[in-house]
C-alpha positions in Angstrom: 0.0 0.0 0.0 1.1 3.5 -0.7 1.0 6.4 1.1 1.7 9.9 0.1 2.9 12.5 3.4 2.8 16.2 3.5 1.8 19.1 5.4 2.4 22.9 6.9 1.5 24.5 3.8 0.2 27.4 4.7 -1.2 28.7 1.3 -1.6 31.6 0.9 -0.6 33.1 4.2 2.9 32.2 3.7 3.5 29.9 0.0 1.3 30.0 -3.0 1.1 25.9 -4.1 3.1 23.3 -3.0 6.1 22.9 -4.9 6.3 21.3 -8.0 8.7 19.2 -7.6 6.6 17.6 -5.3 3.3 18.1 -7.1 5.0 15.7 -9.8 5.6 13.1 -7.1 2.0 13.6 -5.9 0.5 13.4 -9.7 2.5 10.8 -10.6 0.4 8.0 -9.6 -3.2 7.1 -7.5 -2.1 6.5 -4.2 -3.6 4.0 -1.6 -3.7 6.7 1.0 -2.8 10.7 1.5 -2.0 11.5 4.7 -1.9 15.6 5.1 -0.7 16.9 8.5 -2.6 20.5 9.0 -2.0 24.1 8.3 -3.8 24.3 5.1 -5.3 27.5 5.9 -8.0 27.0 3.5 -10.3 23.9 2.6 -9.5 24.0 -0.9 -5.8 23.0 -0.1 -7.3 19.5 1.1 -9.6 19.3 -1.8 -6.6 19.5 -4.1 -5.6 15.7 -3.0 -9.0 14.0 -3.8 -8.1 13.0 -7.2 -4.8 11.6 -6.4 -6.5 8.9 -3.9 -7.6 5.8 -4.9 -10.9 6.4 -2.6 -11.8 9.6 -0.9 -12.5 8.1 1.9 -8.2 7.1 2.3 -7.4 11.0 2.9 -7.1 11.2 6.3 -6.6 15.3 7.0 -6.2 16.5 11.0 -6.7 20.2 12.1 -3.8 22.5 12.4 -3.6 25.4 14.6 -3.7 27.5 11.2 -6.8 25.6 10.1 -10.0 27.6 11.1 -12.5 25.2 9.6 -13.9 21.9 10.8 -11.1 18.8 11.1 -10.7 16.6 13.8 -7.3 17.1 15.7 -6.3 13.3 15.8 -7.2 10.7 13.4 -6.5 6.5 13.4 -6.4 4.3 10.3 -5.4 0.7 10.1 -3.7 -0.6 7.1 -2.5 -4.3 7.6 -3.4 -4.6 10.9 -0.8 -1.5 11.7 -2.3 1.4 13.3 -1.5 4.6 11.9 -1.9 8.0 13.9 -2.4 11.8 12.4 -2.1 15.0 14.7 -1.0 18.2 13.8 1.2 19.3 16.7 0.1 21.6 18.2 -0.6 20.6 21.7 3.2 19.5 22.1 5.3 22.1 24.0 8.3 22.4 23.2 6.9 22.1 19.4 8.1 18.3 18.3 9.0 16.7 21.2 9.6 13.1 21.2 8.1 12.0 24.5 5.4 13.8 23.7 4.6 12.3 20.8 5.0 8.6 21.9 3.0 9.4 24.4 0.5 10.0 22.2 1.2 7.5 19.7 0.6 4.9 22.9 -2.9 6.7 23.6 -4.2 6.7 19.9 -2.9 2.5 20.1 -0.9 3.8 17.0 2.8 2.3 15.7 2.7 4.7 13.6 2.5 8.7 14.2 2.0 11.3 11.0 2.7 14.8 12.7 3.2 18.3 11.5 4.3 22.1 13.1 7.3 22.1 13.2 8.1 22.3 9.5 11.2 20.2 9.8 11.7 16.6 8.9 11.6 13.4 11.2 12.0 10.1 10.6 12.2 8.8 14.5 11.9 5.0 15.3 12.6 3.3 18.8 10.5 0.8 20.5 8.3 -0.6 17.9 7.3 3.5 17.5 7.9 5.1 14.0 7.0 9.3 14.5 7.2 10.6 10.8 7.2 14.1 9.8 7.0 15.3 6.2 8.6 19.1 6.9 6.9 21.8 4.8 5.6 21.0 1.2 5.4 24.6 0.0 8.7 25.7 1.9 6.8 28.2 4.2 8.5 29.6 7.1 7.6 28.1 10.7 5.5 30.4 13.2 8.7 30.3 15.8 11.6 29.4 13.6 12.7 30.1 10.4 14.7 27.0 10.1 12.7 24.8 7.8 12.7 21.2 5.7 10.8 21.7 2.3 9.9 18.0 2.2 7.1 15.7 1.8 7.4 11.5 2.4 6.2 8.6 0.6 5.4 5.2 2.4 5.1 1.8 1.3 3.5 -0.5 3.3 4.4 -4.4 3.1 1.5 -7.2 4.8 4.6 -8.3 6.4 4.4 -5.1 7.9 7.1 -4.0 6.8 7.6 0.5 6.0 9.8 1.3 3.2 9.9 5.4 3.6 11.1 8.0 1.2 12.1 11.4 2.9 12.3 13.7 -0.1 13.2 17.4 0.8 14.3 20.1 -1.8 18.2 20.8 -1.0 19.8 23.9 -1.8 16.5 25.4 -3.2 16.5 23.7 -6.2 17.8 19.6 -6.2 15.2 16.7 -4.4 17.4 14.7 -2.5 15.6 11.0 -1.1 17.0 9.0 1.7 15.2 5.6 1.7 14.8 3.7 5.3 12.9 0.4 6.1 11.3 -0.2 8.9 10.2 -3.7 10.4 6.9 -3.5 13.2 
């Protein structure tokens, strides 16, 4: 199963689109799932993904703290028997703590955390707990740092539950760069 990760866009408060480098990567095929991790600012940056899901009903979206529209804050899907989690962020002080967020991976029953907010990449995996953030797809700047990761992930999801994940970010403004991890739950 494939799954397509990216969030903090932030359009058009602080980007325009996502970038187009990773518009390609979303357009390039229909994925299994699209995972989007908040700060869209406007519905119609959700709306955007619909076509590039196999079913509608496999975008899974959570509320930002930019988002002031209807979302749920945390969302759970199962793919495989594996638990995924989505949650923006935002509750997590400082903004992408670890602890944190296992904590709230173990609450939601989920091996597997999408988050957002902090605009920077993670790829984070101790104790049977993967925490993945995709950075910023449009390259906007984060509301209390200015150091961001212009990136988005791809997942592939094995029934031997296995996760193969992509972390593609946009390196010296202008050349995608993809470091490929695999992960056994």
């Amino acid at each position: 199963m494939s799954i397509f990760v990216a969030g903090d866009f932030h359009i058009p408060s602080r980007a325009t689109m996502m970038l187009p480098e990773f518009e390609n990567i979303l357009k390039s095929k229909k994925w299994d799932y699209i995972v989007l991790t908040g700060d869209y600012t406007l519905p119609a940056v959700i709306e955007h993904f619909i076509p590039f899901v196999k079913t509608a009903r496999h975008l899974f979206a959570c509320r930002g703290n930019m988002d002031h529209f209807f979302l749920e804050e945390q969302l759970t899907f199962s793919v495989y028997d594996l638990t995924f989690g989505v949650y923006h962020g935002t509750a997590i002080h400082p903004r992408g703590d670890i602890a944190q967020l296992k904590s709230l991976a173990q609450k939601l029953k989920a091996k597997i955390l999408f988050t957002g907010h902090t605009h920077q990449q993670l790829v984070h995996f101790k104790n049977d707990c993967l925490l993945l953030n995709p950075g910023t797809a449009t390259g906007a700047s984060g509301g209390s740092s200015w150091t961001v990761d212009t990136g988005i992930l791809t997942l592939e999801v094995s029934k031997d539950k296995t996760i193969a994940v992509k972390q593609i970010s946009l390196s010296d403004g202008y050349k995608l760069q993809t470091v490929e991890q695999s992960f056994q739950l």
